[in-house]
C-alpha positions as CSV (number, residue, x, y, z in Angstrom):
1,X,285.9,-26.8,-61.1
2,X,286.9,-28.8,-64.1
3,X,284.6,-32.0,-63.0
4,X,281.9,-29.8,-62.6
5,X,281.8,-28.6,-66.1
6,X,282.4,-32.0,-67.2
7,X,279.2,-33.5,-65.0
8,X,277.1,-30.7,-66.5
9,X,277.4,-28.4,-69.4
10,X,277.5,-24.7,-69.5
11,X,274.7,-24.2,-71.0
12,X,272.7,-26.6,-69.2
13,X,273.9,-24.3,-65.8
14,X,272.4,-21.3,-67.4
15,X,269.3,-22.1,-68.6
16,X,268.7,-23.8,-65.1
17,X,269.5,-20.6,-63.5
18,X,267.0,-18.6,-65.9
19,X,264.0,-20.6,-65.8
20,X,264.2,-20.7,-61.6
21,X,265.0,-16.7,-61.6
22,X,262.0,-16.5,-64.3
23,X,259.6,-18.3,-62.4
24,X,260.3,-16.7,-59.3
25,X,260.1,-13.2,-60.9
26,X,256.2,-13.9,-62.2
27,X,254.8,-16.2,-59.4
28,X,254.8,-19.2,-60.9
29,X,256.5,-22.4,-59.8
30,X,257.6,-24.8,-62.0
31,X,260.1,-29.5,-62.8
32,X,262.2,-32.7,-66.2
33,X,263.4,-34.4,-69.1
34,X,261.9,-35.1,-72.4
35,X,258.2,-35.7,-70.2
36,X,259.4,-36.4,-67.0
37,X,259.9,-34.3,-64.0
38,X,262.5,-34.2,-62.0
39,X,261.5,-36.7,-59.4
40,X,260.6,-39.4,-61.5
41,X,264.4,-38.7,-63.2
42,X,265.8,-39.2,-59.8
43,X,263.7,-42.6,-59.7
44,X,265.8,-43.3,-63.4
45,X,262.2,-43.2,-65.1
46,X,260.2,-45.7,-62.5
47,X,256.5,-44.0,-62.5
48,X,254.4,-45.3,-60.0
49,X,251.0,-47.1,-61.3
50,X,248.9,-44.5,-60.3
51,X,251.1,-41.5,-61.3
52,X,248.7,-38.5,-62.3
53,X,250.6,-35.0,-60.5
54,X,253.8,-37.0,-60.2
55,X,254.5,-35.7,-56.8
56,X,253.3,-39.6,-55.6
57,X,255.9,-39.2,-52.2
58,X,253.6,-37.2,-50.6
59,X,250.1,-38.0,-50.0
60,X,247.7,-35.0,-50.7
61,X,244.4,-35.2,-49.4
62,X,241.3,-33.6,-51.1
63,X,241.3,-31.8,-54.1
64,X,243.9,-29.5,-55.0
65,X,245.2,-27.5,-58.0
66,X,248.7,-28.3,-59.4
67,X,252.0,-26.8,-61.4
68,X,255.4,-28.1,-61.6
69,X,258.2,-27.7,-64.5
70,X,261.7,-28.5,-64.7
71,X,264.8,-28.5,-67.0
72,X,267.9,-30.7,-67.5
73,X,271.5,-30.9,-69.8
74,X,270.7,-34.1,-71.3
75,X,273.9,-36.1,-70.5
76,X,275.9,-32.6,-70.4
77,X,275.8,-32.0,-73.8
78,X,276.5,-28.5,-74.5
79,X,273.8,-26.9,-76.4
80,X,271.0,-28.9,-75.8
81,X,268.7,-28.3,-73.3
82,X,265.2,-30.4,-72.2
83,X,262.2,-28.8,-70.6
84,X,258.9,-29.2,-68.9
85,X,255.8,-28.1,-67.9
86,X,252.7,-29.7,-66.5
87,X,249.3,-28.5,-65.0
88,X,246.3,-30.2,-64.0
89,X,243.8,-30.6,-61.0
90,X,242.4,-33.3,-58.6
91,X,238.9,-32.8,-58.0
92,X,236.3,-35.8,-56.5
93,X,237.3,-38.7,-58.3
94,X,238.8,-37.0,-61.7
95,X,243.0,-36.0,-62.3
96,X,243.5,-34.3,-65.1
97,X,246.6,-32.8,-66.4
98,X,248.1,-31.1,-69.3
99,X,252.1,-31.2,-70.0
100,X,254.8,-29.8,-72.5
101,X,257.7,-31.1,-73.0
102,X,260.6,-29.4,-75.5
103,X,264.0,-31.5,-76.3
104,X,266.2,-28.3,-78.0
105,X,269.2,-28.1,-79.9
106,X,270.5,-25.7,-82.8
107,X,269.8,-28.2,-85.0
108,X,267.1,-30.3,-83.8
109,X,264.0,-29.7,-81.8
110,X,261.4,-31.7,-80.5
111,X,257.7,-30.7,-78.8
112,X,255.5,-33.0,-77.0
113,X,251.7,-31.8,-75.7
114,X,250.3,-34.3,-73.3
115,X,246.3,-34.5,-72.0
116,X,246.1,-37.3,-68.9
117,X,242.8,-38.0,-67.3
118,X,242.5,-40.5,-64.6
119,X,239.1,-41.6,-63.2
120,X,239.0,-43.2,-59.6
121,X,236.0,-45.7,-59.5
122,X,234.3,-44.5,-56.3
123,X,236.6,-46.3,-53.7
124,X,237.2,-49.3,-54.9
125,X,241.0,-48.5,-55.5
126,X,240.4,-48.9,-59.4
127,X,241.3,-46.7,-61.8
128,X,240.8,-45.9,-65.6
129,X,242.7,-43.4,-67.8
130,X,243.3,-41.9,-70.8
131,X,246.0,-40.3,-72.6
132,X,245.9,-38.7,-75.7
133,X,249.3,-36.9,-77.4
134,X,250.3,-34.8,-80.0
135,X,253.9,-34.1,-81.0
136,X,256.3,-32.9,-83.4
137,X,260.0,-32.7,-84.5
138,X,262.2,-30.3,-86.8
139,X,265.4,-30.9,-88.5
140,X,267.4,-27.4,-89.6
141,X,266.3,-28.0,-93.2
142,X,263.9,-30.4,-93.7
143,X,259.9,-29.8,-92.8
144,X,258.1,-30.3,-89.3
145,X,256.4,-33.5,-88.7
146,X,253.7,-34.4,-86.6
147,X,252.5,-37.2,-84.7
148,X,249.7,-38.4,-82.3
149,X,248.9,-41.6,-80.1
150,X,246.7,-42.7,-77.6
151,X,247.4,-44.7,-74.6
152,X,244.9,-46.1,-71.6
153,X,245.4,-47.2,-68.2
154,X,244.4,-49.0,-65.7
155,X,245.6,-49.4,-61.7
156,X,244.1,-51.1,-58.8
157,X,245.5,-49.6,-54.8
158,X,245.1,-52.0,-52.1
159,X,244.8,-50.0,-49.0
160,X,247.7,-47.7,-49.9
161,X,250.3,-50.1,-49.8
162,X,250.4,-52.3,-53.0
163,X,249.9,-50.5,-56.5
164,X,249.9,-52.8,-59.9
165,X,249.0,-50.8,-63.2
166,X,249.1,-51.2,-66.6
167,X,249.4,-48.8,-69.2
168,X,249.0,-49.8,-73.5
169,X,249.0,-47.7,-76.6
170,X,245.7,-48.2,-78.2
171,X,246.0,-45.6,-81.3
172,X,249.6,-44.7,-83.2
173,X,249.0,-45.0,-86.6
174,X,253.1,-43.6,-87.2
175,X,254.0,-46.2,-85.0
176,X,256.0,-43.1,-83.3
177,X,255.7,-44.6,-79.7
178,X,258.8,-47.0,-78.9
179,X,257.0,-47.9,-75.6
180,X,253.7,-50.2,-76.1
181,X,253.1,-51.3,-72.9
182,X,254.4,-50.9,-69.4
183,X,253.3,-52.9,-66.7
184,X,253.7,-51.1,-63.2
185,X,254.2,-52.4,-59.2
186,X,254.8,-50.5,-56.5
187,X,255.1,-51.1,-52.4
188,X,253.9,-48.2,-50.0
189,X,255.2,-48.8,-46.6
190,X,256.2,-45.4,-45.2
191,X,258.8,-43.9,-45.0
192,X,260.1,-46.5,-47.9
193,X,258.2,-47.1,-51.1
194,X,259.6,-49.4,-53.9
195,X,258.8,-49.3,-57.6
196,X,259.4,-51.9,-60.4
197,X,259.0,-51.2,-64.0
198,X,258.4,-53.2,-67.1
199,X,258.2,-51.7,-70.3
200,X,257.7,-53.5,-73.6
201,X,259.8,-51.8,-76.6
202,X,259.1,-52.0,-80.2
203,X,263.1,-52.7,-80.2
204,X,263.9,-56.2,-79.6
205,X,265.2,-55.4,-76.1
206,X,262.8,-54.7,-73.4
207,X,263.0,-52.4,-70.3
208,X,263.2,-53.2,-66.6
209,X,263.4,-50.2,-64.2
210,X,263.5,-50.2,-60.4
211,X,263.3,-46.7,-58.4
212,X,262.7,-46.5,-54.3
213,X,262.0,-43.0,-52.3
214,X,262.8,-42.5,-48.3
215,X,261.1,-39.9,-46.5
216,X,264.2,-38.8,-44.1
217,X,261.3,-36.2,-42.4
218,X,258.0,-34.6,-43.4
219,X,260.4,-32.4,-45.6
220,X,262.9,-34.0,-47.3
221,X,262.7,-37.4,-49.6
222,X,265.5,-39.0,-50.9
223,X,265.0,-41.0,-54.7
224,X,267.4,-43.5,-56.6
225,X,266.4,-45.5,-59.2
226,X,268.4,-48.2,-61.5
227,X,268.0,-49.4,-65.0
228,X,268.7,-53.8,-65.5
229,X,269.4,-52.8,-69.7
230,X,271.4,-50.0,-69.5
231,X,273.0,-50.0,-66.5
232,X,272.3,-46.5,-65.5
233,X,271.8,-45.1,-62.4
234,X,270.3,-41.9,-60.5
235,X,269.5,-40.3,-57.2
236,X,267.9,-37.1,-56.2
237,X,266.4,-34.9,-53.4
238,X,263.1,-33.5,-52.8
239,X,262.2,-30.9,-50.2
240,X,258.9,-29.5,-49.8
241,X,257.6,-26.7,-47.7
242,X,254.1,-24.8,-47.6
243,X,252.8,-27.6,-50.6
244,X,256.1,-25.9,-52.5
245,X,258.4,-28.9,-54.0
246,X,261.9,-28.3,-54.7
247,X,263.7,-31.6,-56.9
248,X,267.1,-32.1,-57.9
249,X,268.6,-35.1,-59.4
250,X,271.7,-37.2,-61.0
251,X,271.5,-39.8,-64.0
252,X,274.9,-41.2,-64.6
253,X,274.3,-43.6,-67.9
254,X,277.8,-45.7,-68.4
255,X,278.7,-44.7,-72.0
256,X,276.8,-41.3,-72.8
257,X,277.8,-39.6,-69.3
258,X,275.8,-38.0,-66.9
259,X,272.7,-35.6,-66.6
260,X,271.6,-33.1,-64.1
261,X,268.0,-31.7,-63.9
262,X,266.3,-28.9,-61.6
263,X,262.7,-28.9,-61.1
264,X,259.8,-26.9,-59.0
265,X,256.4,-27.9,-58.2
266,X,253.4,-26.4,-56.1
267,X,250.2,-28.0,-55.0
268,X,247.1,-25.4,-53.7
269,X,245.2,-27.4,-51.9
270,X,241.4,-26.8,-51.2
């Protein structure tokens, strides 16, 4: 029982258990961490290149409306708790989705609002997006401060199997965003898709993520992911039934400990 407390904080375990009873009680489903669901944590951050719903291990078909939120312990910290929510829609050739994402502690708290729009180009497996983003952070004592950027994408599928994007900040005038660029591959081969990352960093050190996904059955997906700087690693679960997607995942970074996130998702598809 010890272990377990150490892995993941007290107060990480209750707010987890709120915000699943919560959504259960008023019919809406969420998935994590500071921006990134809970899947994409299990891949230690890889994104595929062209992420827009972020529920890329399973192929939906037509267009569809979409909600999924999630919450984690950041590296079992006791106090501080990460959350996020993201809705959006697929319809014809257009994704777009809306997200907020809240890093709290007593001291500290952080907001992030996220707009994505992705435009397929007929069916020529190119793709153009745009991402605008407005955030803010608060010290106990000093005055909120704001921030905005922009970024823009761009991804090219090749019959559903290779993926190769590249995503850039084009406006941040606070030079906020530590990520400039990040230059995306992916290999879809079902039941086994890799993913490799390459972020450039305003810090002298850049960032090289690899993440993979096996789909054990139409139900469950196993992720695991590994990070070349830092040496971290993750794993996770998805299971999805009636377009419902239930994700849970592990981060173990070698100095600052580990991290445990919850996460729900549901697709209606039309």
């Amino acid at each position: 029982m010890q272990k377990r407390k150490k892995v993941f904080g007290r107060e990480g375990r209750r707010v987890i258990l709120f915000v699943l009873l919560f959504v259960f009680i008023i019919g809406i489903s969420p998935a994590v961490i500071a921006g990134i669901p809970v899947w994409i944590k299990a891949r230690n951050g890889a994104v595929h290149p062209d992420i827009v719903p972020n529920l890329n291990w399973i192929r939906a078909n037509g267009n569809y409306f979409g909600l999924i939120s999630s919450v984690s312990n950041p590296y079992s910290i006791n106090g501080i708790t990460d959350s996020f929510l993201k809705i959006g829609f697929r319809n014809s050739n257009n994704n777009l989705w809306v997200s907020w994402s809240l890093l709290h502690y007593d001291l500290y708290r952080e907001d992030r609002v996220k707009i994505q729009w992705i435009r397929e180009i007929a069916r020529s497996g190119l793709s153009l997006g745009i991402s605008p983003a407005f955030g803010g952070r608060k010290v106990t004592g000093f005055e909120y401060e704001t921030d905005g950027t922009v970024k823009t994408s761009i991804s090219f599928d090749w019959k559903k199997i290779f993926t190769s994007g590249f995503e850039g900040i084009i406006y941040d005038p606070d030079f906020s965003a530590d990520e400039v660029a990040k230059f995306m591959f992916s290999i879809n081969d079902f039941p086994l898709s890799l993913l490799v990352n390459y972020s450039v960093l305003r810090r002298n050190e850049n960032e090289f993520l690899m993440g993979a996904e096996a789909n054990l059955s139409s139900d469950f997906c196993l992720l695991s992911g590994y990070g070349f700087n830092t040496n971290e690693i993750s794993s996770g679960l998805v299971y999805q039934r009636n377009n419902w997607y239930f994700g849970f995942s592990w981060n173990h970074h070698p100095v600052l400990g580990s991290t445990l996130s919850a996460g729900i998702g549901v697709l209606w598809i039309r």
